[in-house]
Each structure stands twice: as structure tokens, then as C-alpha cells.
N, C-alpha and C positions, 0 to 999 in steps of 0.2 A: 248450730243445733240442727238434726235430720231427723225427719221422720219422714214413714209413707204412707198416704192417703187411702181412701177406698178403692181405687186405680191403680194400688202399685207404686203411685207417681211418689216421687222423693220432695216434701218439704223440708225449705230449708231454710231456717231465720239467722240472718249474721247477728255476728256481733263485731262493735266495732271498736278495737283495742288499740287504745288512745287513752291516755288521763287526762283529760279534759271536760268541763263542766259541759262543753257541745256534744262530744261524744256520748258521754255519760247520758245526757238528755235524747240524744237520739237514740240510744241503745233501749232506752227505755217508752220510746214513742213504738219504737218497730214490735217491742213486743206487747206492746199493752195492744197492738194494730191484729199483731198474729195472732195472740190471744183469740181475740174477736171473731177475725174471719176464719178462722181454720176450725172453730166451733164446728162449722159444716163439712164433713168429712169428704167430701166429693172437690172441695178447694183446692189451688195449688199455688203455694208462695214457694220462690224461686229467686237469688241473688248472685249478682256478679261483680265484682268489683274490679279494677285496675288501678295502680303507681302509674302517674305520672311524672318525673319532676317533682316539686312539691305539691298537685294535686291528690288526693285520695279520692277516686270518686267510687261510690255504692250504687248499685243499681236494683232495685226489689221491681216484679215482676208478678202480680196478683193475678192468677186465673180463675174468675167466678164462675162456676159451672149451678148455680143455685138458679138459674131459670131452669133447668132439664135438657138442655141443648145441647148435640155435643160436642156444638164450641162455644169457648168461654167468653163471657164481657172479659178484656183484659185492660188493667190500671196499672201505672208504674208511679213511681215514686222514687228519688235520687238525694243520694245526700254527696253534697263533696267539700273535702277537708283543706284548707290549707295547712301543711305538716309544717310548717317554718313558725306557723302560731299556733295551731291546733284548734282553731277554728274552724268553725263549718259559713261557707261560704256562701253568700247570696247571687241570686243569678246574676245580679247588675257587676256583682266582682268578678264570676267567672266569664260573663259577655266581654269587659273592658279586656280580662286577660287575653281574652283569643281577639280581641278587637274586633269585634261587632254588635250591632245592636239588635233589640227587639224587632227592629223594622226588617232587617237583615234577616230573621230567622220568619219572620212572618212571609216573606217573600220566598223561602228556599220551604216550606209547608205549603204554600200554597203552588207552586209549581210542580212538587210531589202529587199534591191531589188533582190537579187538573191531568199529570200523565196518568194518575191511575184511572181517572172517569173515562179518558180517553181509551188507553187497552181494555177495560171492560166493553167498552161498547164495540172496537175493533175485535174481540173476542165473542161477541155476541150477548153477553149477558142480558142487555136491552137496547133499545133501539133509541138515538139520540132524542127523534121525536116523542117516545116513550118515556123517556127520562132527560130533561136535560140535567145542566150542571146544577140548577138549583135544587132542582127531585134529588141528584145524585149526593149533594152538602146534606140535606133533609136526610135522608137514609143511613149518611154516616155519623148524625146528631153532631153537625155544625152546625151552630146556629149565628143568623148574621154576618158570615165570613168570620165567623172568630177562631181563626184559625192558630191562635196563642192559649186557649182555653185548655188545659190539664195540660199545657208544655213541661217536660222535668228534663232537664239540660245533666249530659254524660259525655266524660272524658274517655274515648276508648280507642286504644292504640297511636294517642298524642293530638287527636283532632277532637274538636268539640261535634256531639251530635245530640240531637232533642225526640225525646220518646213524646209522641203523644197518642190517647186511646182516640180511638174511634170505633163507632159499631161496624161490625165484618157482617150483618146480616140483614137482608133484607127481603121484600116477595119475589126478588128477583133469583136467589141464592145465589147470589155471589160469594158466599163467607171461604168457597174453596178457591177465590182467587188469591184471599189471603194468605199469609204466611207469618210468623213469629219475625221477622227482618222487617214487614211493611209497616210497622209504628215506627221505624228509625229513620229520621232524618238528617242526612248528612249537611250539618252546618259550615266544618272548614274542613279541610284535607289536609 
């Protein structure tokens, strides 16, 4: 289903066609979800999906523009299918598949943030002694190194990769170092 927003911009809610009681249940999460958020016409939901092998994986993509900003909190959410049962998958079955674990993804996230604290500050945004790395976790709303916190795991072009949000905004204005790619984590190749 598409529609466009107050921007022009195209929402777009899948649906996920499968006869399967998992399907079915998710097909009915996402829109009771869309429902909700797109109440506010300035939102932007947005899906991608890819075949893998017997994976299906779904990728939703929420742009909240409801602070007034005119960039968005972004949240993602992932659903992925085994087509051989028609089940939908837990992350622990799609980790075992590509063979790795939590720890494995929590180290390939957090080497992602440490490059990016570091070109911010090689770029100027602030000055190390200004911000160190813990200023810099704080601003991104990490908290405690929880760098696993809102993880949603995506099969995209046969390699496993892991979306997670973080705030793009701070007193610093960094939010144009970001880009729509920097929530992707590349877990295997």
C-alpha cells in the first residue's frame, strides 16, 4: 500500500504474502503500527525487502518528523521469514545461520561508532577534549555501551547486516554528517 505524505514523500506499508499464521500476524502488527504512526501526516514509513535462499527478510524504516526538525528520529524494524517453514525467524536462528553471535555483532557496532566519533572530530564537529567518546555514546542515546539496544538484523544481498537507531542530533550539529546508510551495520560479507 502507498500513499504520500505532507512532503510529497511516498509511504509505503508492505504486506507480506505468505499463508502462514507468522505472516498473517505480522502483516497485522505493521499495520495496526502504520495505522498509528502515520496518524501524523509529516511521518514517513518506508520498506524494502530481499530473497535470499530461503530467507525473506523485510525491512520497515519509520521517519518521525513529529519534533519539528528537519531531520527525523529514525526506527527500523525487520521481520525475516524462513520460506522452507514459513516462519518468521528469531534473531538467535538467523545469527546461528550466518554463524555468529551477539558478541560478534556487538563488536562490529561498536567499532562502527568509534570510526564514526573519530571522523566527527577529524571533520571538526567538536574537539576530542570537548566531547570525548563518552559525551559522544550520550548524544547518540547509548547508554551504558549498549550498543545491542533497538538491533533489527537484515539479509541484504546474501550477507547478514544489523539496523540500529541512534540520535543524528546534537549542540554540536552533526546530524548532516549523517546519512540514511549510517544505521547499517555490516555484520558478514
Amino acid at each position: 500500500d502507498t500513499f504520500t505524505n505532507r512532503h510529497n514523500m511516498h509511504n509505503e506499508i508492505p504486506y507480506i504474502n505468505i499463508d502462514s499464521k507468522d505472516a498473517k500476524l505480522v502483516n497485522q502488527t505493521i499495520q495496526t503500527y502504520a495505522d498509528s504512526f502515520l496518524e501524523n501526516k509529516n511521518n514517513l514509513m518506508v520498506y524494502d525487502s530481499q530473497l535470499n535462499g530461503e530467507v525473506l527478510s523485510v525491512l520497515l524504516r519509520m521517519s518521525d518528523y513529529s519534533a519539528g526538525f528537519s531531520f527525523p528520529d529514525v526506527t527500523f524494524y525487520t521481520y525475516n521469514f524462513n520460506l522452507n517453514t514459513q516462519t518468521l525467524m528469531s534473531d538467535d536462528e538467523l545469527l546461528s545461520l550466518f554463524g555468529v553471535t551477539k558478541e560478534d555483532v556487538r563488536k562490529k557496532i561498536e567499532t562502527q561508532f568509534k570510526k564514526y566519533y573519530q571522523q566527527e572530530v577529524n571533520e571538526g564537529y567538536f574537539a576530542a577534549q570537548e566531547c570525548n567518546y563518552d559525551c559522544f555514546l550520550s548524544w547518540r542515546g547509548i547508554e551504558n555501551y549498549d550498543y545491542l539496544d533497538s538491533v533489527h538484523y537484515y539479509v541484504k544481498n546474501g550477507a547478514l547486516v544489523a539496523y540500529r537507531s541512534f540520535s543524528i542530533y546534537s549542540v554540536y550539529g552533526e546530524e548532516e554528517f549523517y546519512d540514511n546508510e549510517s544505521y547499517l551495520f555490516s555484520i558478514t560479507k
